[in-house]
C-alpha positions in Angstrom: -13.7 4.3 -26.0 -12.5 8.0 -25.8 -13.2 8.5 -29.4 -15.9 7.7 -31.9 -15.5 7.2 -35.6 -18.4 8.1 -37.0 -18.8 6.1 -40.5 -20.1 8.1 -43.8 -20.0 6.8 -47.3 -16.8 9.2 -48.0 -14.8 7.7 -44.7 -15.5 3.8 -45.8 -12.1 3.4 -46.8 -10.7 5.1 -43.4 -13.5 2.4 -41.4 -12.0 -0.2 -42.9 -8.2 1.2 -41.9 -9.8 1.6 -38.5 -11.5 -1.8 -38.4 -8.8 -3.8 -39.1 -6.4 -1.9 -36.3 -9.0 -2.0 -33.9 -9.4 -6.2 -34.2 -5.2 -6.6 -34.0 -5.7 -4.3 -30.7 -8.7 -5.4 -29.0 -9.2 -9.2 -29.6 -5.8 -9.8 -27.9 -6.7 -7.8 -25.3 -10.1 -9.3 -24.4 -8.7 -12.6 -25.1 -5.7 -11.5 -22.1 -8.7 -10.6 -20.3 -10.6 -13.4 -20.7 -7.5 -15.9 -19.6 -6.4 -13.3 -16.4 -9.6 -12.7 -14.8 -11.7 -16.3 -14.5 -15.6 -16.2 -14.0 -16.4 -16.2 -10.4 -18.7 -19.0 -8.5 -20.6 -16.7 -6.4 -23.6 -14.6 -7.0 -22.7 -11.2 -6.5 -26.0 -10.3 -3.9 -24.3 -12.6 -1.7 -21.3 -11.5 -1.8 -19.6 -8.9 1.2 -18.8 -5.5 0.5 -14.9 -5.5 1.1 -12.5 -2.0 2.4 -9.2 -2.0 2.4 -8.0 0.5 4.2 -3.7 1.5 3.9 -2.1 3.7 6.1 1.4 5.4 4.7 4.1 5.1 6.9 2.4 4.2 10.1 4.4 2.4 12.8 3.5 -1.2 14.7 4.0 1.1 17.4 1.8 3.8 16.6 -1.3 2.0 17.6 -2.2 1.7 21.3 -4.0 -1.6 20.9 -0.2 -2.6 20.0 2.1 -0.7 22.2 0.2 -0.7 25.4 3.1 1.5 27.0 2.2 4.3 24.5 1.0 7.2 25.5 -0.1 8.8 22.1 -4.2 7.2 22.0 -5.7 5.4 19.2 -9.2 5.1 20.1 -10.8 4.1 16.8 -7.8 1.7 15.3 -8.2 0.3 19.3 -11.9 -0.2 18.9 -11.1 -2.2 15.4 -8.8 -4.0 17.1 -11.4 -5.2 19.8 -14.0 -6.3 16.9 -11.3 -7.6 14.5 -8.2 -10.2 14.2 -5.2 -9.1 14.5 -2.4 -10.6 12.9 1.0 -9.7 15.2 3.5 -11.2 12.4 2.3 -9.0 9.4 4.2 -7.7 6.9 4.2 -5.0 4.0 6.0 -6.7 1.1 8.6 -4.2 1.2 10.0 -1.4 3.3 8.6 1.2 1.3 5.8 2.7 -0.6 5.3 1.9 -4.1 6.3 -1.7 -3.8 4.3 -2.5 -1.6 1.0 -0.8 -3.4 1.9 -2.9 -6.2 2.0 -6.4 -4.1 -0.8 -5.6 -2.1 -3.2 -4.4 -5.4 -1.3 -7.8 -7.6 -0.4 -10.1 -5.1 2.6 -10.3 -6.5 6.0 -8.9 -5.2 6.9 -5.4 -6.8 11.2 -6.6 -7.2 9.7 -9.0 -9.6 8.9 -6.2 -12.0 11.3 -3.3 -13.3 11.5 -1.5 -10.1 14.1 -3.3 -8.4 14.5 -1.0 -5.6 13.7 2.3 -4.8 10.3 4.2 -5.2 8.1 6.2 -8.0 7.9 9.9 -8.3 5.0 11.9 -9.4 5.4 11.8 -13.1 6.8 8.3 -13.6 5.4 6.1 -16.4 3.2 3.0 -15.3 4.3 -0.1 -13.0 1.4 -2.3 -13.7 1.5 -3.7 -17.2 -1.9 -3.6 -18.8 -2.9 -7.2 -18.7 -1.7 -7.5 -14.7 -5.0 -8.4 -12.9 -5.5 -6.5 -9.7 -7.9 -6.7 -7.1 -9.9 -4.0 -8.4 -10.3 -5.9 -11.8 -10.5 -9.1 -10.3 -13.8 -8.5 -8.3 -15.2 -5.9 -10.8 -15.6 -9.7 -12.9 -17.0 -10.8 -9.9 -19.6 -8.3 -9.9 -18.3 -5.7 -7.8 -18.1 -1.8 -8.3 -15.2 -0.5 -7.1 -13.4 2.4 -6.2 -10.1 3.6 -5.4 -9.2 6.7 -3.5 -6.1 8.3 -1.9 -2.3 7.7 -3.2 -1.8 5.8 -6.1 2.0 6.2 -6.6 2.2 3.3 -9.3 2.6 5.8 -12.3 0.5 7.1 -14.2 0.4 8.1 -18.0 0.1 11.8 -18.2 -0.8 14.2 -21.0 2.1 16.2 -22.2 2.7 19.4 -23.6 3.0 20.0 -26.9 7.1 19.3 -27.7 7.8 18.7 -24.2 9.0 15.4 -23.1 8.2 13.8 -20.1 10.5 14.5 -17.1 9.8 11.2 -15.0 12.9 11.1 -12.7 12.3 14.4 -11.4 10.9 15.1 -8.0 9.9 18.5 -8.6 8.6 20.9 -11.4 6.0 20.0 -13.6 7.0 17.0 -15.7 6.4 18.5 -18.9 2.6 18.0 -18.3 -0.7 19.1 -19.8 -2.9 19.3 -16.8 -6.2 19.8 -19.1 -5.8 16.6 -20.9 -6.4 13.4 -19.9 -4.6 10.8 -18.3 -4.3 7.2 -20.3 -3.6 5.2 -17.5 -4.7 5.7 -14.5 -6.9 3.8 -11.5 -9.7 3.3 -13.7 -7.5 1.7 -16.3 -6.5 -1.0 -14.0 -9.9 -2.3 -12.6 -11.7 0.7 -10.6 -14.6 2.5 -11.5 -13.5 5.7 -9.8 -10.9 6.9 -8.6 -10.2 10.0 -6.1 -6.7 11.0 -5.4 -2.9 12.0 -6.0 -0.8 10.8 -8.3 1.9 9.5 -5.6 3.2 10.5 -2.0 1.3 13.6 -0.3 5.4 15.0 -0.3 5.3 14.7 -4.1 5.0 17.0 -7.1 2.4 17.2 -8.4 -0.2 18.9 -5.7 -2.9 18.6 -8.1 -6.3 16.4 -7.1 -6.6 13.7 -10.0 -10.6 12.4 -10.5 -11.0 9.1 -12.6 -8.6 10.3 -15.6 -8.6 14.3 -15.4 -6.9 16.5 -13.1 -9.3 18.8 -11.0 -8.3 21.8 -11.2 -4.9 23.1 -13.2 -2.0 24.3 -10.8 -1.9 27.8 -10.2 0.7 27.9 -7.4 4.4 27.4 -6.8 4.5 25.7 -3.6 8.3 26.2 -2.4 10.1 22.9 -1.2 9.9 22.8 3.3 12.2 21.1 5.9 10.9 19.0 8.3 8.2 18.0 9.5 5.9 19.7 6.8 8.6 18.2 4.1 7.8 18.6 0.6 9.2 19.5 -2.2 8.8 22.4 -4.9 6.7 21.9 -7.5 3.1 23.3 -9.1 0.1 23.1 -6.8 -3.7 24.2 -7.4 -5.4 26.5 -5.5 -7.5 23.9 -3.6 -4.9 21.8 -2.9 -3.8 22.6 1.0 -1.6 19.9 2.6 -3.4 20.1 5.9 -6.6 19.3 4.2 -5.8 16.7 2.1 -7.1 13.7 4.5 -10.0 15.0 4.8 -10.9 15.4 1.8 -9.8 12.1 0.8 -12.0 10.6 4.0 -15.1 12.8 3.0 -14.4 10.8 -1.2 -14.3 7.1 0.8 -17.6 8.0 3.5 -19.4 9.2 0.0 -18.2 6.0 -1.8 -19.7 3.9 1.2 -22.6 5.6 1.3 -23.3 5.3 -2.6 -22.2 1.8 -2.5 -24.0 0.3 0.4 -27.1 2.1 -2.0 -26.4 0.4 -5.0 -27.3 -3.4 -6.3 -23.5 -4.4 -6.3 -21.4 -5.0 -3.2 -18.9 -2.6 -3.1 -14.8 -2.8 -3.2 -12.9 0.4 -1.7 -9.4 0.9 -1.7 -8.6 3.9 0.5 -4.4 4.3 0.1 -4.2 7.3 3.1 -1.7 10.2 2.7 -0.5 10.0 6.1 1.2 10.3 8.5 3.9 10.1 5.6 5.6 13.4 5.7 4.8 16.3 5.0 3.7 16.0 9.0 1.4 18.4 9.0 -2.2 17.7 11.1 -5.2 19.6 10.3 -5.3 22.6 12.8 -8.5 20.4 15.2 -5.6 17.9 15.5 -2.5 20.7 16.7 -1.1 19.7 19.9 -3.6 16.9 20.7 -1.1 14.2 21.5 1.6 15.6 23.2 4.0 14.2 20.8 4.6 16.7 17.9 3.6 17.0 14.7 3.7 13.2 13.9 1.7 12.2 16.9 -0.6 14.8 16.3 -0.9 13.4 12.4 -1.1 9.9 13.9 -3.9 10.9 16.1 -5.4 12.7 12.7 -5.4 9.1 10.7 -7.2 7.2 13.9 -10.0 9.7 13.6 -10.3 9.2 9.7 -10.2 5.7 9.9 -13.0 6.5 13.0 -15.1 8.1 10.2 -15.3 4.9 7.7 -15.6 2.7 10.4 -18.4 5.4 11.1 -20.0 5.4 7.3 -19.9 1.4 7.8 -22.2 1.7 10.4 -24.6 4.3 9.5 -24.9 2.8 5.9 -26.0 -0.6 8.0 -23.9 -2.9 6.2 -21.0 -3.3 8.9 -22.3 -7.3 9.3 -21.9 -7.5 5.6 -18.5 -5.8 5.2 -15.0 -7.3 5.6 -13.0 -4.5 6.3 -8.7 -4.3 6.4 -6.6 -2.3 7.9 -3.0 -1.9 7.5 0.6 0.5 6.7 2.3 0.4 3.3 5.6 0.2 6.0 7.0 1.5 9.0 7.2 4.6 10.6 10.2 7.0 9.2 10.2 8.7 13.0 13.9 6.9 14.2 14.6 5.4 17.9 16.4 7.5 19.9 17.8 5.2 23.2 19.5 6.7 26.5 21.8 9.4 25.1 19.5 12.4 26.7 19.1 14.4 22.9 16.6 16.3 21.6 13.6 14.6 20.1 10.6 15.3 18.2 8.9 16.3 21.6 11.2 19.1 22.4 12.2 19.7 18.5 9.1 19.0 16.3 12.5 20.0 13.3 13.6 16.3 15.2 12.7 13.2 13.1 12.6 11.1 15.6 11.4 10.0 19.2 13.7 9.0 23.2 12.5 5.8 23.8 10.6 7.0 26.9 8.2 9.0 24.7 7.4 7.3 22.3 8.6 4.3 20.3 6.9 4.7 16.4 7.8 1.0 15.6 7.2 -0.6 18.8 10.2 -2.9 19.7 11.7 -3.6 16.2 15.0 -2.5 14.9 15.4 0.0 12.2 13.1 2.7 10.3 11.4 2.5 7.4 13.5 1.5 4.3 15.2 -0.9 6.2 15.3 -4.7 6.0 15.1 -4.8 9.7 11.7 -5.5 10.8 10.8 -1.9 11.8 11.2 -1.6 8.1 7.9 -3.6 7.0 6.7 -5.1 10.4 3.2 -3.4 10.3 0.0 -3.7 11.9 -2.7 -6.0 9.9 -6.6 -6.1 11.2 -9.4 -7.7 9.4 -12.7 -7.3 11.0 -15.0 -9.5 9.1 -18.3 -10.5 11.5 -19.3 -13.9 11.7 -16.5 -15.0 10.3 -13.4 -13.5 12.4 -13.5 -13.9 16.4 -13.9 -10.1 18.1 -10.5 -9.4 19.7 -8.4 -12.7 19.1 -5.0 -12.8 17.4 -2.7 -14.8 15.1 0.5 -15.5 14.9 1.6 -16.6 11.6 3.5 -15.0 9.3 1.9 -13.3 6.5 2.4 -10.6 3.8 0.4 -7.8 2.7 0.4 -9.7 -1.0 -2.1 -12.4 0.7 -5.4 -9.9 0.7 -5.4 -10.3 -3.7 -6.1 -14.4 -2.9 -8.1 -13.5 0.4 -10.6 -11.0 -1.6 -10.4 -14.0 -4.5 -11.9 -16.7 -1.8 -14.2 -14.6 -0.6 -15.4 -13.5 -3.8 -15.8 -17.5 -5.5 -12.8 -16.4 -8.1 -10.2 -19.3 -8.9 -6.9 -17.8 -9.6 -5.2 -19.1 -12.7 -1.5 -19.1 -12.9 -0.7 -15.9 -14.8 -1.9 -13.5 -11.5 -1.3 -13.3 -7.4 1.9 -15.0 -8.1 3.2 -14.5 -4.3 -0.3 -14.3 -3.2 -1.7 -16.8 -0.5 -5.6 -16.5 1.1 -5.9 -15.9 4.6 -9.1 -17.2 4.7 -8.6 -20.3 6.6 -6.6 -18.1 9.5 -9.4 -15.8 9.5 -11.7 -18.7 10.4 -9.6 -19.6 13.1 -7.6 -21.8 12.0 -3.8 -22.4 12.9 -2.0 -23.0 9.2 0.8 -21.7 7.9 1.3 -19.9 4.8 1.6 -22.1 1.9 5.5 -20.5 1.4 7.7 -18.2 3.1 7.6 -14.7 3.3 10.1 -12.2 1.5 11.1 -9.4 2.7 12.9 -6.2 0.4 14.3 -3.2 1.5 14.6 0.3 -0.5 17.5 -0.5 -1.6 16.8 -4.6 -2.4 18.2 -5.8 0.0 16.4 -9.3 0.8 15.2 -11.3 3.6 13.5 -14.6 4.3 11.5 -15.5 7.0 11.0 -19.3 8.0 9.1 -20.3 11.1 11.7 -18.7 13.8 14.6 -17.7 11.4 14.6 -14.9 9.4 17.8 -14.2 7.4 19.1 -11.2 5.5 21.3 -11.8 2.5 23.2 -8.8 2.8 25.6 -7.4 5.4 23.7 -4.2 6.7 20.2 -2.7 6.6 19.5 -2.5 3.2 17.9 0.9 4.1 18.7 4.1 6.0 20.1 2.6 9.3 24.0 2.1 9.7 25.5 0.0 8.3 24.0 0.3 5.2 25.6 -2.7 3.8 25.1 -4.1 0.1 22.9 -6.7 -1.2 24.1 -10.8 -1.3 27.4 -9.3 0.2 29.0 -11.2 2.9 28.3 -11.6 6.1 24.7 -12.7 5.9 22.8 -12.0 8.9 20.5 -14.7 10.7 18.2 -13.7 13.9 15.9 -16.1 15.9 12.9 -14.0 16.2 11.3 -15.7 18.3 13.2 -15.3 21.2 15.2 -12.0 19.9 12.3 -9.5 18.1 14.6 -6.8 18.5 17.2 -8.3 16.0 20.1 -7.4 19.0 22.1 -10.8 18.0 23.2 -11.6 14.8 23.4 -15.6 15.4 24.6 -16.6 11.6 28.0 -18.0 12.3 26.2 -20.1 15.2 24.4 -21.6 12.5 25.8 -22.1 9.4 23.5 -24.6 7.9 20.6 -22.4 8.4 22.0 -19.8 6.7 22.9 -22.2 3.6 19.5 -23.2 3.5 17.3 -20.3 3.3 20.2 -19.0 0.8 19.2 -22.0 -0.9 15.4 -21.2 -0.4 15.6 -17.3 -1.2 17.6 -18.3 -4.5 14.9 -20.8 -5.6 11.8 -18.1 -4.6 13.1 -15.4 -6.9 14.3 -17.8 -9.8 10.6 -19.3 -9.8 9.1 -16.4 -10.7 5.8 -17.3 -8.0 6.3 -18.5 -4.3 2.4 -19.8 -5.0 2.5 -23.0 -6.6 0.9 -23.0 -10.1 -2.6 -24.1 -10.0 
């Protein structure tokens, strides 16, 4: 608790007051507790340290191991590549940031909540409602210490100043907060025992470091809004708060969390949500000019090595046989394709956003950018590296959604799920071993501005008539023409086959409809 009523025999009457709030307050929320978060069957000593580890906004293309033809080198990603499973048909639950941190962290998708499209800012209120389980709290009743550290960007509840009120729609200024005071909901309100990081995207307002439920340091600075590619906007910063630092010091907080966990009598949970190469693109100055490719190769290049130095930690702590480890992107790359017209790019213009095809191509061979419902939008690389149990270098084809590691981490970790949690969530367990199943129900797609799409075997349909994003034709959600592509001979999304088909258009309308009415594509338990 963060106060303590002490009792004397002039405050007995206040005790009693107290008392009788305190059962109305806290028995229903152990009992919510107590019916989200089951015991667990496994002893904790046996159980494997598990990393998550989320890019933001890095491309399917961005990795070599994916886009052999690239030319901008991804040694470390490669190398977990060679050691891990890679799943080629993985997907962030949406085509954007904060949804999918919310379906990845519930397991359930983000459009079910009050955030029907769009993103957070810096000084919204909370997404997760108090009693959601999340992976974090779902293993710390396993027996696991845990630890976030990086972007949060699911809201936070931040001290205000006296008469001010709180300015959450804003992208810039201050927000009417009280940096010295502490923060009621943050990380370590929603299952982690730490927590190292911003309050949302590295572009954001805010530029204050946040530990556990106190800001670091109070902001000193104005930092002026920049244009591309070191956008931000204006807004407070402190004084130790320097953009092209900020991955490092969020990779030196996840090596020391590894290093103290791997040390400890728990197995250890780490969520590391990385600040890049989301804009601003700004590399540390080891990482100028490295790649060739601008600013954003150069930042790519900067997130391989960080992800080289947990790998790294892994080692040296000697628990990589015991660790499960995934990798993956929150979305696609914003960095648009730029095919045949002879323009400028982001090689020849680093003020470009955006790449000629024959330099680079950010989201591989998908259509679109991020935002969009196309699959450039939230087709994203997905490696899990877990030894003994995943086959060094092999790769699987199914479908699968970011919202799939919350019942992944609960087989792993022994934990039944009971029907009020992971509601889209499905484990990947069995296709880590090896094994060729499908999901147990289709995947859903959602774009920033919601529109939707299904994915079934070879079809995937968009129930909208444009990208749902930032690519033209914009189009508007459930407005006619739908659009139907047979993925598995057209990746690209070039042919639009829907009148071709009609009946397979009706029935994954028919499917979609029944998926978002449910409330839970997992079946209840």
């Amino acid at each position: 608790m963060d106060r303590v009523v002490e009792v004397t025999y002039d405050a007995i009457a206040t005790s009693r007051r107290w008392s009788q709030r305190l059962v109305w307050v806290v028995l229903p929320l152990a009992w919510s507790l107590l019916a989200v978060v089951p015991p667990c069957l496994g002893s904790a000593a046996e159980l494997p340290h598990i990393v998550v580890i989320l890019a933001d906004d890095m491309g399917y293309g961005d990795v070599h191991a994916l886009n052999p033809e690239s030319r901008l080198a991804t040694p470390h990603l490669d190398r977990l590549a060679g050691e891990a499973l890679t799943f080629t048909d993985g997907h962030s639950p949406s085509a954007v940031c904060t949804p999918t941190r919310y379906g990845l962290l519930t397991g359930r998708y983000c459009w079910r909540t009050r955030l029907e499209r769009g993103v957070l800012g810096g000084y919204s209120r909370p997404l997760l409602a108090p009693q959601r389980t999340t992976i974090g709290s779902l293993l710390q009743g396993c027996g696991y210490q845990t630890a976030a550290v990086g972007k949060w960007h699911l809201g936070m509840e931040l001290p205000l100043r006296d008469g001010k009120q709180r300015q959450e729609k804003r992208w810039d200024g201050d927000g009417g907060v009280d940096f010295g005071g502490r923060i009621t909901d943050s990380p370590i309100h929603h299952g982690f025992d730490r927590y190292y990081g911003v309050s949302a995207s590295l572009d954001m307002a805010p530029y204050v470091y946040i530990r556990n439920d106190r800001f670091t340091m109070r902001p000193t600075l104005q930092q002026p809004a920049v244009k591309f590619p070191h956008f931000v906007r204006q807004g407070p910063r402190a004084a130790d708060f320097v953009m092209d630092e900020v991955l490092d010091r969020l990779t030196d907080e996840a090596v020391a969390c590894i290093r103290r966990g791997a040390a400890g009598p728990k197995p250890l949970f780490l969520y590391l949500a990385l600040t890049a190469p989301h804009k601003p693109a700004q590399p540390h100055p080891r990482y100028r000019g490295k790649t060739g490719l601008g600013e954003y190769g150069d930042f790519v290049a900067q997130v391989d090595g960080a992800v080289g130095r947990v790998l790294e930690a892994i080692d040296v702590a000697g628990i990589r046989n015991e660790t499960l480890v995934f990798y993956s992107s929150d979305n696609g790359s914003y960095m648009y394709r730029f095919d045949g017209n002879g323009r400028k790019d982001h090689v020849e213009d680093v003020t470009v956003q955006g790449y000629r095809s024959e330099h680079h191509r950010s989201n591989g061979p998908f259509r679109g950018t991020k935002a969009d419902i196309y699959e450039a939008g939230h087709h994203v690389p997905l490696f899990v590296r877990w030894p003994g149990h995943t086959s060094p270098g092999t790769r699987c084809a199914q479908t699968v959604c970011l919202t799939d590691l919350f019942a992944t981490c609960a087989e792993v970790a022994g934990a039944k799920l009971s029907g009020e949690m992971a509601e889209d969530s499905f484990s990947l367990v069995p296709m880590l071993h090896g094994e060729s199943v499908p999901r147990g129900a289709p995947v859903i797609h959602h774009s920033v501005a919601g529109m939707f799409a299904i994915r079934v075997g070879r079809w995937k349909m968009i129930a909208g008539n444009g990208s749902g994003g930032r690519a033209k034709p914009r189009g508007k959600p459930f407005s006619a023409p739908y659009q139907l592509f047979d993925l598995e001979t057209d990746q690209a999304e070039t042919r639009d086959v829907a009148a071709r088909h009609p009946e397979v258009v009706k029935q994954l309308s028919a499917q979609l409809t029944s998926l978002r009415q449910a409330g839970r594509s997992r079946p209840l338990p």
